[in-house]
Backbone as CSV, one residue per row, in Angstrom:
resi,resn,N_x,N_y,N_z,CA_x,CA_y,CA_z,C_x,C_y,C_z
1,UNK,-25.766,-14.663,-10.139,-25.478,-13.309,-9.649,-26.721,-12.769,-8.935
2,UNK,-26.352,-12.196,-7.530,-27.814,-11.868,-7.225,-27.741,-10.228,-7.146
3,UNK,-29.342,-9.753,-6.748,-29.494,-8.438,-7.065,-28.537,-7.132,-6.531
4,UNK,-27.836,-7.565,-5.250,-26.687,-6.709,-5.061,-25.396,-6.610,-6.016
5,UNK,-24.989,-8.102,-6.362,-24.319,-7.788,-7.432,-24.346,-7.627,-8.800
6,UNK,-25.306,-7.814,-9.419,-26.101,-6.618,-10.387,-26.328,-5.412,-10.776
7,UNK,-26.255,-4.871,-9.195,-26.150,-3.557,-9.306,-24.778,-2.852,-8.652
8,UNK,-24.322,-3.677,-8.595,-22.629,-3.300,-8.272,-21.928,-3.726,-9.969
9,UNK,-22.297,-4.355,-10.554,-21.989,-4.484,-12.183,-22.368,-3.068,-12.921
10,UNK,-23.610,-2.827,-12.917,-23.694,-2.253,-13.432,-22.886,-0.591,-12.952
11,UNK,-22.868,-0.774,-11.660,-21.888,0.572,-11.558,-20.468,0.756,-11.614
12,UNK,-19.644,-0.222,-11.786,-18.755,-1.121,-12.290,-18.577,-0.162,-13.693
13,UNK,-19.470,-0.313,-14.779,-19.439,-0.687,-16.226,-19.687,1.226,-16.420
14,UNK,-20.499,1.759,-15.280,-20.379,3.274,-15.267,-19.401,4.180,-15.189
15,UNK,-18.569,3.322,-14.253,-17.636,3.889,-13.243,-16.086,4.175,-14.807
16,UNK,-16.058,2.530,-15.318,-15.431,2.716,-16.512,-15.510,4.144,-17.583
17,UNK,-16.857,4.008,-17.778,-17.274,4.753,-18.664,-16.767,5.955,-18.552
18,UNK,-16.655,6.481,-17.565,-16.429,7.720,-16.577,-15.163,8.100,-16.748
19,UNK,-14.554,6.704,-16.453,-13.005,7.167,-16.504,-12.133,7.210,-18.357
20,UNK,-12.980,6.529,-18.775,-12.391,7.132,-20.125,-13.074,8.021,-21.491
21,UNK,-13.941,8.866,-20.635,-14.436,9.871,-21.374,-13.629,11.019,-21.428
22,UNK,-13.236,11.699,-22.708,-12.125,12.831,-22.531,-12.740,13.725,-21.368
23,UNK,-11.215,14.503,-21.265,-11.385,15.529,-19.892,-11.569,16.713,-20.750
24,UNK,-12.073,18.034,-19.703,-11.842,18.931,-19.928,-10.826,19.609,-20.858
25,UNK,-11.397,20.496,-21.480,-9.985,21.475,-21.962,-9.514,22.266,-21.102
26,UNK,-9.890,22.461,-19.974,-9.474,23.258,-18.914,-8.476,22.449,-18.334
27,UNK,-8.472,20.849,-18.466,-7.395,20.046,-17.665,-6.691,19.667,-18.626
28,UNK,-6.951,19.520,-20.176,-6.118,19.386,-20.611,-4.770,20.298,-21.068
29,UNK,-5.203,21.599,-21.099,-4.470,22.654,-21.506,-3.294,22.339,-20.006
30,UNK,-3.988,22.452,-18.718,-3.684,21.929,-17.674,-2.503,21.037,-18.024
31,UNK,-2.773,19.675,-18.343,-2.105,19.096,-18.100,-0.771,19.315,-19.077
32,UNK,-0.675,20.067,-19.976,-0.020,20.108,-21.549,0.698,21.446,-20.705
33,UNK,0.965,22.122,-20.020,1.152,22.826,-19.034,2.439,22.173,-18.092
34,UNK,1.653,21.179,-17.608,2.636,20.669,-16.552,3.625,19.997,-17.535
35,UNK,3.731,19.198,-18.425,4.928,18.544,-19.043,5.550,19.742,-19.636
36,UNK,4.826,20.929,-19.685,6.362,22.167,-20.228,7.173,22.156,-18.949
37,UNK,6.542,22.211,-18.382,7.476,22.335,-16.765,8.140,21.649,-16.691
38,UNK,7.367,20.047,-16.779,8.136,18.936,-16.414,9.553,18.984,-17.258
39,UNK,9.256,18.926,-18.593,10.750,19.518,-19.218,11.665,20.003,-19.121
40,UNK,11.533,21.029,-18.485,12.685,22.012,-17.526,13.055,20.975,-16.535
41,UNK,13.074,20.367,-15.882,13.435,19.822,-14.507,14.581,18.986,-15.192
42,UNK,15.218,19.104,-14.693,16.512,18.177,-14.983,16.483,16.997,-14.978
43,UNK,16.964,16.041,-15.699,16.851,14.269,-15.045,17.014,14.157,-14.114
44,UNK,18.399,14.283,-13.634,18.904,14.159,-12.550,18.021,14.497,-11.333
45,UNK,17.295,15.746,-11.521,16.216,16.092,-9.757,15.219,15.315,-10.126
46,UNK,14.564,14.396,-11.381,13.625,14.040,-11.847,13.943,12.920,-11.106
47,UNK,15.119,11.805,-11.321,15.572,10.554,-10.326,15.877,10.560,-9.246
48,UNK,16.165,12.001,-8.660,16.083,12.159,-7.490,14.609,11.790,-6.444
49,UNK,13.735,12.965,-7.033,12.462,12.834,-6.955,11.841,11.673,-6.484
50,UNK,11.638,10.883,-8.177,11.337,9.550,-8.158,11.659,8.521,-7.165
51,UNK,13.108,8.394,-6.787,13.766,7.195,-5.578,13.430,7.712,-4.869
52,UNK,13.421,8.998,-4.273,13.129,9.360,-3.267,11.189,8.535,-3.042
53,UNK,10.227,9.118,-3.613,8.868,8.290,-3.514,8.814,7.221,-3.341
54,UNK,9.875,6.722,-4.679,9.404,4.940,-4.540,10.320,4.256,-3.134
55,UNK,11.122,5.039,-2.261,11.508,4.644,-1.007,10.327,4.525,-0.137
56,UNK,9.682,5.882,-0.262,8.679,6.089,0.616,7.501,5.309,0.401
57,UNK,7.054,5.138,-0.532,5.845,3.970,-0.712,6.335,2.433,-0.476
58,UNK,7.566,2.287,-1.017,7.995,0.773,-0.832,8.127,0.866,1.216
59,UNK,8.357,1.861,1.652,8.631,1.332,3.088,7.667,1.510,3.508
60,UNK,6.630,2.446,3.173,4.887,2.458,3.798,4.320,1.099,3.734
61,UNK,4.609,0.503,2.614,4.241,-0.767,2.585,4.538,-1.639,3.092
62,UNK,6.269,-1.609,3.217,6.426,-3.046,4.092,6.223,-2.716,5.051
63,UNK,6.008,-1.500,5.983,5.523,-1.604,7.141,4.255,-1.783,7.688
64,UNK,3.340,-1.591,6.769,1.775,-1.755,6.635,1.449,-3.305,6.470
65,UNK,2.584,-4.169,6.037,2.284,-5.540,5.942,2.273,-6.206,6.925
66,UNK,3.481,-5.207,7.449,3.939,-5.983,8.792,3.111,-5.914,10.230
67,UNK,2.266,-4.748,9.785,1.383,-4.521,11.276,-0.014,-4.760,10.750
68,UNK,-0.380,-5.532,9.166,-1.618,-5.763,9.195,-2.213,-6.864,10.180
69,UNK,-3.512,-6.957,10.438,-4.189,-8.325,11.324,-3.559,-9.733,10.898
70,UNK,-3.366,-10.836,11.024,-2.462,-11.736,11.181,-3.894,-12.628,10.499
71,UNK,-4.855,-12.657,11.566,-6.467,-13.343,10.946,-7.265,-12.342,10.580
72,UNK,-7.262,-11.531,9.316,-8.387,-10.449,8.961,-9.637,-11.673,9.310
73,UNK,-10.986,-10.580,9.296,-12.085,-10.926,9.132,-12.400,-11.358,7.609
74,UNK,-12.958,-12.417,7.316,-13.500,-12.929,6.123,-14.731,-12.191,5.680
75,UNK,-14.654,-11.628,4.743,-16.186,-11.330,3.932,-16.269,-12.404,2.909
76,UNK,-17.504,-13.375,2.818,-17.621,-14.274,1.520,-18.545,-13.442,0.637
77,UNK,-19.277,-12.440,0.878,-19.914,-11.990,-0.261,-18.915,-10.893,-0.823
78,UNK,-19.413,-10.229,-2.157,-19.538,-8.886,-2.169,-19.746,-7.817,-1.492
79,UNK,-21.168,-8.178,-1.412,-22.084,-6.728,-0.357,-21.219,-6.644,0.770
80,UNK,-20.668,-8.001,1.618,-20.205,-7.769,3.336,-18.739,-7.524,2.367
81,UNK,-17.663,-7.657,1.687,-16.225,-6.825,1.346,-16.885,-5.432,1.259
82,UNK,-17.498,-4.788,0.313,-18.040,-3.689,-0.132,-18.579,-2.489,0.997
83,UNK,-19.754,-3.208,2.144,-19.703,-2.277,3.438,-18.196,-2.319,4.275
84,UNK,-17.711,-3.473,4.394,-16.513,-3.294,5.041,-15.644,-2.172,4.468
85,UNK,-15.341,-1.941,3.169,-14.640,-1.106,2.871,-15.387,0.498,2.752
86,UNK,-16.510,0.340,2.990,-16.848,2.266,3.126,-17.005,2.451,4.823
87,UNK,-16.581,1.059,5.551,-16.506,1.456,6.425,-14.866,2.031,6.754
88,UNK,-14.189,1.687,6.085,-12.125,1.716,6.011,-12.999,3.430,5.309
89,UNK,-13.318,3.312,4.123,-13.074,4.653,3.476,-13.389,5.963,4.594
90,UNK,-15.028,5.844,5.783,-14.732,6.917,6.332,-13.805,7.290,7.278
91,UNK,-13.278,6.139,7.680,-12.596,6.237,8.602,-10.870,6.886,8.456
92,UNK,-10.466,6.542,6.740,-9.442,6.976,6.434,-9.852,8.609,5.892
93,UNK,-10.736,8.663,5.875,-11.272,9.914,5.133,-10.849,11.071,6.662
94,UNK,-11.514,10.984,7.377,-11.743,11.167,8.843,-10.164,11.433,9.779
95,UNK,-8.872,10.884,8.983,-7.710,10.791,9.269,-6.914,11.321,8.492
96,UNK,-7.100,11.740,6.990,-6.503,12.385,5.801,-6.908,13.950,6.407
97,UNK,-8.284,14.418,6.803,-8.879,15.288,6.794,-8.244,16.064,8.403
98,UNK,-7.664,15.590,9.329,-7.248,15.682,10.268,-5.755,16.051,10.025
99,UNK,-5.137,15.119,9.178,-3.868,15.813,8.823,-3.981,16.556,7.760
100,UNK,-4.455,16.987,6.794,-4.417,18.090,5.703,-4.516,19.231,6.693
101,UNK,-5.720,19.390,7.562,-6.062,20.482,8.158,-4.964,20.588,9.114
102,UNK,-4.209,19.799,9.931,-3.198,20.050,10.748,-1.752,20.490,10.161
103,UNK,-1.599,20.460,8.944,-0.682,20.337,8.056,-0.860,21.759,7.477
104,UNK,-1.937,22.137,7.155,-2.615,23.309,6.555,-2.030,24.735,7.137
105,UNK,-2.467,24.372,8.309,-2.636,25.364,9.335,-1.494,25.776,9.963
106,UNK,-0.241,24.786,9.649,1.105,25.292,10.137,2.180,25.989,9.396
107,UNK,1.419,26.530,7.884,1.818,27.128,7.342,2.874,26.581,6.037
108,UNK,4.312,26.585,5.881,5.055,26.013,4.711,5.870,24.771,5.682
109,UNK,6.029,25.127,6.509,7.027,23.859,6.922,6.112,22.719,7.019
110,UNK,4.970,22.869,7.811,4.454,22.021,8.262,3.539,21.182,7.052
111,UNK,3.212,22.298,5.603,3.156,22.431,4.624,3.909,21.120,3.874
112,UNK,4.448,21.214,3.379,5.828,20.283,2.980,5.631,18.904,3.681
113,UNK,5.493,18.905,4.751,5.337,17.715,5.671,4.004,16.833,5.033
114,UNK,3.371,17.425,4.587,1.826,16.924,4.123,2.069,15.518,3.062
115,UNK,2.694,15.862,1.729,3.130,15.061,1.311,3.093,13.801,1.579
116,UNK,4.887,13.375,2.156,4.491,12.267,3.088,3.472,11.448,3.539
117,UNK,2.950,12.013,4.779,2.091,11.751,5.465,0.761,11.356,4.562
118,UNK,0.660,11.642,3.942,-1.123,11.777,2.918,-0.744,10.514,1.860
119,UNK,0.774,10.196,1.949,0.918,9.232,0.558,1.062,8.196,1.770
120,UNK,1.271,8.316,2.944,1.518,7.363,3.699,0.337,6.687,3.929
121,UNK,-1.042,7.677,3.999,-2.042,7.107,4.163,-2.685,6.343,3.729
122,UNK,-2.610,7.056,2.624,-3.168,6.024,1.195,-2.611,5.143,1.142
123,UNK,-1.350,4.738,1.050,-0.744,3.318,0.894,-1.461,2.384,2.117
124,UNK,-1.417,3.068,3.234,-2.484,2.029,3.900,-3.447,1.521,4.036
125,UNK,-4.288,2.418,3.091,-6.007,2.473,3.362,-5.768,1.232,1.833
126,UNK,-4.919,1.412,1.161,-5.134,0.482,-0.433,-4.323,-1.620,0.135
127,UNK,-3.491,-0.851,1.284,-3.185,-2.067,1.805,-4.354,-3.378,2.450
128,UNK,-5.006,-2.563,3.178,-6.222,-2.908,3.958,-7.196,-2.946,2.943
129,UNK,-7.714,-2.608,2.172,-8.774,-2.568,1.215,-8.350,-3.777,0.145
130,UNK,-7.035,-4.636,0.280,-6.392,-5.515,-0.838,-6.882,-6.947,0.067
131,UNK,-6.587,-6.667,1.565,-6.601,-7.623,2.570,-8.744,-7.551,3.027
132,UNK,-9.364,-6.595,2.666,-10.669,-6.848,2.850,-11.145,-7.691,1.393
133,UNK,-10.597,-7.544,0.143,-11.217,-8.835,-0.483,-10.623,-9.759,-0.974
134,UNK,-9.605,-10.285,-0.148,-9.300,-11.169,0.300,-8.089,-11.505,-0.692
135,UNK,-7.095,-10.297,-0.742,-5.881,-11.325,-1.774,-4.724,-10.767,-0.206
136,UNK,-3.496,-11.305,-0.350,-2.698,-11.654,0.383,-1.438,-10.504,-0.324
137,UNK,-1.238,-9.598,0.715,-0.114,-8.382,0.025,1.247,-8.753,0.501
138,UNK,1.439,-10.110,0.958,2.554,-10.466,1.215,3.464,-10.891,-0.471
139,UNK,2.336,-11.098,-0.810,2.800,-11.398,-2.602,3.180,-10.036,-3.261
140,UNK,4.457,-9.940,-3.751,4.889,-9.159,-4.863,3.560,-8.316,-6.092
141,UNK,3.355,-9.416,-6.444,2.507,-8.731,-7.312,1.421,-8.108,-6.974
142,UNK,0.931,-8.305,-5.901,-0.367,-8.052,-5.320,0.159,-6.345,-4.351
143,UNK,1.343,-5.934,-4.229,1.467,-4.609,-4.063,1.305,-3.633,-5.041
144,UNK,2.013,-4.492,-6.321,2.302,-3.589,-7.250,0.793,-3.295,-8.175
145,UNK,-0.236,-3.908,-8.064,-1.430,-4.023,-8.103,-1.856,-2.833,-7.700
146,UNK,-1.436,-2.846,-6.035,-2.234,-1.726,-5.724,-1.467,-0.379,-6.289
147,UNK,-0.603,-0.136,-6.714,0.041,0.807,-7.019,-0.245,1.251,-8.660
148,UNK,-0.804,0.149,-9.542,-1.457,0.570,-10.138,-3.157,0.920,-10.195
149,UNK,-3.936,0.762,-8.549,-5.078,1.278,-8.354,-4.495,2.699,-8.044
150,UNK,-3.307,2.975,-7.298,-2.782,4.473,-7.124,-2.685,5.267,-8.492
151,UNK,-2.398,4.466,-9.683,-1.955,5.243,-10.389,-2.899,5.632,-11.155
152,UNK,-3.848,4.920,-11.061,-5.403,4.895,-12.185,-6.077,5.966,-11.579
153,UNK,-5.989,5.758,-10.069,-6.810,6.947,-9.164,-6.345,8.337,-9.771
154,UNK,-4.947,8.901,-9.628,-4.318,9.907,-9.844,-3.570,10.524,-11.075
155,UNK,-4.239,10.221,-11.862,-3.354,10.049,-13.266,-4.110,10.889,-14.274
156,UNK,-3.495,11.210,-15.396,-4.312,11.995,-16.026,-4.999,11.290,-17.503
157,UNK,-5.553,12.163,-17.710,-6.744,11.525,-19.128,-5.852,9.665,-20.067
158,UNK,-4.979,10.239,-20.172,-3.998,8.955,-21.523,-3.637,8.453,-20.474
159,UNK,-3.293,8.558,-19.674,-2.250,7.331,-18.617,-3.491,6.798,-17.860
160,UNK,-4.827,7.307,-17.667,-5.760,6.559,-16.674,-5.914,4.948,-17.666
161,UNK,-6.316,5.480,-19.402,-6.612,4.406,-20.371,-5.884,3.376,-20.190
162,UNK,-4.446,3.822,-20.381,-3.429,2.583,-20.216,-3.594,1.775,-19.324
163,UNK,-2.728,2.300,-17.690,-3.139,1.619,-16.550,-4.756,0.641,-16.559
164,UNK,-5.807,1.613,-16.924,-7.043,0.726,-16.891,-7.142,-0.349,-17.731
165,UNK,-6.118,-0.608,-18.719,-6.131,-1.800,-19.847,-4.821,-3.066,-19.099
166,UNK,-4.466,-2.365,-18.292,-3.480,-3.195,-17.629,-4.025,-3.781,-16.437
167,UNK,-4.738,-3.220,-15.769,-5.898,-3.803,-14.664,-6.672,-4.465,-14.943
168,UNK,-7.366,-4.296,-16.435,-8.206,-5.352,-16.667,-7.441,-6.513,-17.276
169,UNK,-6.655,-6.939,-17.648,-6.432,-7.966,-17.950,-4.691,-8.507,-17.107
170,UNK,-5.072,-8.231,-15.398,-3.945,-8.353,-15.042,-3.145,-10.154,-14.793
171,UNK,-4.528,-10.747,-15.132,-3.632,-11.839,-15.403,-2.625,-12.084,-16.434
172,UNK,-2.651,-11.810,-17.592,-1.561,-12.093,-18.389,-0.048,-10.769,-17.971
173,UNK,-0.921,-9.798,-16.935,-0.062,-8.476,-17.436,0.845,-8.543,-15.996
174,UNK,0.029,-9.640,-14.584,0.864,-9.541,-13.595,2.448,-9.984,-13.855
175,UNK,2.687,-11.012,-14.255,3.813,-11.375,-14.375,5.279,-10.022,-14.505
176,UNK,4.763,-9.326,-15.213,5.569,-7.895,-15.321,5.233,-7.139,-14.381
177,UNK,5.588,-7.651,-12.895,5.215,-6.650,-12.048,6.733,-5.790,-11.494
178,UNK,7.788,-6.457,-12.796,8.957,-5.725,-12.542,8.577,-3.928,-13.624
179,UNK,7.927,-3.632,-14.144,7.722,-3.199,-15.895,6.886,-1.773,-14.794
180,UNK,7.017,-1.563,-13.453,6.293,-0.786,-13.831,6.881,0.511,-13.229
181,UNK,6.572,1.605,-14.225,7.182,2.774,-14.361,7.381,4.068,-12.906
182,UNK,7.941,3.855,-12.182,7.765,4.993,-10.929,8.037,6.220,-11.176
183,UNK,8.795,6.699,-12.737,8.640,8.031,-12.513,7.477,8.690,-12.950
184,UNK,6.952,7.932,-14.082,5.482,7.957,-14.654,4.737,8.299,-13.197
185,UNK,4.790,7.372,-12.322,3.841,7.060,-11.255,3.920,8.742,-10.308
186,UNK,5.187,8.797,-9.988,5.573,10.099,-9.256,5.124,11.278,-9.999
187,UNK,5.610,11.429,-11.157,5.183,12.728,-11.874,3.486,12.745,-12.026
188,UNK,2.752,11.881,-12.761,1.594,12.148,-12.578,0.659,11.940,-11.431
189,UNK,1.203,11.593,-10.221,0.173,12.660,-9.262,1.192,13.453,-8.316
190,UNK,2.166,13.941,-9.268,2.442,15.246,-8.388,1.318,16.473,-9.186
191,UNK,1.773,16.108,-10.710,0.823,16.831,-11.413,-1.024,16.920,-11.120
192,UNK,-0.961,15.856,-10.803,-2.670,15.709,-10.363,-3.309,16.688,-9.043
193,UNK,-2.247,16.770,-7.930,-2.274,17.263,-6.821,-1.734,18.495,-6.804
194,UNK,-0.285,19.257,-7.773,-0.062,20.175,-7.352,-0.515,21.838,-7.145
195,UNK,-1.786,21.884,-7.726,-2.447,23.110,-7.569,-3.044,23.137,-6.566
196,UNK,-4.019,22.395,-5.523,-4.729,21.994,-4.570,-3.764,22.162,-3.451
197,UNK,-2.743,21.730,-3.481,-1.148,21.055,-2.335,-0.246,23.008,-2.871
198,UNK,-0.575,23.464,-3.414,0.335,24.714,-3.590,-0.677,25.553,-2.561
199,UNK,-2.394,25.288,-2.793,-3.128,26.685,-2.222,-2.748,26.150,-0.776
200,UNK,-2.998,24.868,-0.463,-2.578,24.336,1.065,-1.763,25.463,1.639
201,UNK,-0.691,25.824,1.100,1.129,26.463,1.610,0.049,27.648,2.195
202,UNK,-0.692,28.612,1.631,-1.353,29.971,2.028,-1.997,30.015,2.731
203,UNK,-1.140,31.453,3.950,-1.970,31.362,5.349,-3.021,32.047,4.723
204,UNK,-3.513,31.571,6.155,-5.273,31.803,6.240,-6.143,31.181,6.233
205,UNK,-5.647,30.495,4.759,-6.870,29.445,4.211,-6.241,27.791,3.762
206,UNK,-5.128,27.648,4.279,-4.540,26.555,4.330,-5.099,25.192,4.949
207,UNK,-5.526,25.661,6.329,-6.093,23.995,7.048,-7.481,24.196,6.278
208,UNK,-8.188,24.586,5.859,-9.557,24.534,5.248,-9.209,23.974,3.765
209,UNK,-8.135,24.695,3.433,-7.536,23.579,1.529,-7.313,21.950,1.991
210,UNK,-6.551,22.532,2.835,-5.903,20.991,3.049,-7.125,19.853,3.869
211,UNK,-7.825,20.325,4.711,-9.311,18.889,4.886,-9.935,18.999,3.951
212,UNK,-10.191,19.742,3.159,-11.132,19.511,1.971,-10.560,18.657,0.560
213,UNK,-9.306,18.765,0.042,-8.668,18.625,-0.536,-8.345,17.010,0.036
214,UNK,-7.391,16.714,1.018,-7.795,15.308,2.005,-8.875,14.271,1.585
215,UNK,-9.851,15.180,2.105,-10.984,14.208,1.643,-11.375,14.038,0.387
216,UNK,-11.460,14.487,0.034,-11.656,13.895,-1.905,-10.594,13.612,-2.798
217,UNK,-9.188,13.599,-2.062,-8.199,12.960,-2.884,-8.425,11.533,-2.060
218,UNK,-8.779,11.330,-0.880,-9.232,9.812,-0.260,-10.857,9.374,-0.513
219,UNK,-11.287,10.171,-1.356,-13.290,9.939,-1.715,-12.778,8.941,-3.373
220,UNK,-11.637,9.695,-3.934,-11.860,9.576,-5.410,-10.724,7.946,-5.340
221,UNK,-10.004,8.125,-4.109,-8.567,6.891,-4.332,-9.824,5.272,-3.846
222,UNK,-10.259,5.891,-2.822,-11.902,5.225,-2.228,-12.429,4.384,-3.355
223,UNK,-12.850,5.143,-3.996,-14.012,5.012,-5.827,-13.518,4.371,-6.508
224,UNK,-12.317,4.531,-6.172,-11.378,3.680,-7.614,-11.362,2.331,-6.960
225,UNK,-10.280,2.349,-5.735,-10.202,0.853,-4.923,-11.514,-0.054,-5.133
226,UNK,-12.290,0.814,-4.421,-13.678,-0.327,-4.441,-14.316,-0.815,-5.972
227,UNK,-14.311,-0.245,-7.029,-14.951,-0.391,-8.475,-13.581,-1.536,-9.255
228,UNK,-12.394,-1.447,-9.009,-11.047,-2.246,-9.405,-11.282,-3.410,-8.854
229,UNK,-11.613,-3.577,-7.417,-11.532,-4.896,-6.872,-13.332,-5.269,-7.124
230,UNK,-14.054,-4.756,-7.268,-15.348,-5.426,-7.758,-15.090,-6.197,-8.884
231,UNK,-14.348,-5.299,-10.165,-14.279,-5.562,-11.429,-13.083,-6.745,-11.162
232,UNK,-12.368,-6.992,-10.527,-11.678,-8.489,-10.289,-12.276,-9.341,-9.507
233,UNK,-13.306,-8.866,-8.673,-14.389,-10.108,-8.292,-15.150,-10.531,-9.319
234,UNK,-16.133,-10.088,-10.388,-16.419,-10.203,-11.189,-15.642,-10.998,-12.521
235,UNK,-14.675,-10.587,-12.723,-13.600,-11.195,-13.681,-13.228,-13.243,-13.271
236,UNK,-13.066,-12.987,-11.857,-13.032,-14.345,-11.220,-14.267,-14.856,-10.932
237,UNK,-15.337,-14.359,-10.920,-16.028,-15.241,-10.646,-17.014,-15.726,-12.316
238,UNK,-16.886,-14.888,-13.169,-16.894,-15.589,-14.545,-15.804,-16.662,-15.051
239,UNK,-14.619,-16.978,-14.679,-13.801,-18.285,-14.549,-13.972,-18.828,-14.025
240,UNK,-15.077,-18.852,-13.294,-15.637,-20.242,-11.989,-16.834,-20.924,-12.497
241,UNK,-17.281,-20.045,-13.899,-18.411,-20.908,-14.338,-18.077,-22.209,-15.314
């Protein structure tokens, strides 16, 4: 292991740490909040909901497969995957932040429209970031992968643990890449997003919620992608010894 990846381990083993230290009582009350709500909602608009997303991510994807590079560029290290991808992160950052603020600024219709578009993004930026270290998203499992880097990104305190125990040991756990839950997936980052995505709707200060908001829901999806696929470079390259 040399000194770049050493110190990509060790921030790796931080980054963990991070994510399963309890949250706030301010987010938890938060979140204990949103499932009263969630309760009220009927099944029925709840499966509505849900198919409705998992249409929209399943077709972001196959269309993102279909127009990825045919010969990506090879990174054999770490360090060259790792700059390649903060070079994807500003650039998607730079494009989230362009539509939040354009989205922002047009008030509720245009409001509403945000959605979409922002989940559309992300599914691409996690598509391209699967194809910079080098696994192949033409494979089944290797989408649903990324959809659990979506869900780890956006999820709250108990569901980050899970998902993160399912990432780390996704070899025994890929095989069940039928097992995995979309309304779970839908509800917790509507919940994750919907206070941020409500101030968006208010003129005035809408395109300024929405690029700011943009960018650090694509800084934090960023953080996660890159520290997940380190921690499976790492994982594989201790089975190579």
């Amino acid at each position: 292991m040399n000194e770049y990846e050493q110190r990509a381990l060790v921030e790796v083993e931080e980054w963990k740490r991070k994510l399963q230290k309890r949250s706030s009582i301010l987010n938890r009350a938060s979140k204990k909040a949103q499932n009263k709500i969630n309760s009220y909602i009927p099944d029925k608009i709840q499966q509505t909901i849900t198919e409705a997303i998992k249409q929209m991510i399943q077709a972001t994807l196959a269309g993102s497969n279909i127009l990825k590079k045919k010969n990506p560029a090879l990174f054999h290290t770490l360090q060259g995957k790792d700059e390649e991808l903060t070079k994807k992160i500003g650039q998607y950052k730079k494009v989230a932040v362009v539509e939040g603020a354009g989205t922002g600024a047009g008030g509720i219709l245009l409001g509403l429209a945000d959605f979409p578009l922002l989940l559309s993004i992300k599914m691409n930026f996690l598509m391209e970031t699967a194809t910079i270290y080098g696994y192949d998203t033409d494979k089944l499992e290797e989408r649903i992968y990324l959809l659990y880097i979506f869900q780890l990104a956006f999820s709250s305190e108990g569901k980050r643990r899970e998902v993160l125990e399912i990432i780390e040991s996704w070899k025994e756990e890929k095989h069940k890449v039928a097992g995995l839950n979309w309304q779970e997936l839908q509800q917790e980052y509507r919940d994750f997003i919907d206070f941020v995505k409500m101030l968006q709707l208010v003129p005035g200060i809408g395109a300024a919620v929405g690029a700011y908001a943009n960018y650090n829901l694509l800084d934090q999806l960023g953080e996660t992608a890159r520290n997940v696929y380190r921690w499976r470079y790492f994982q594989e390259q201790e089975k190579m010894k």
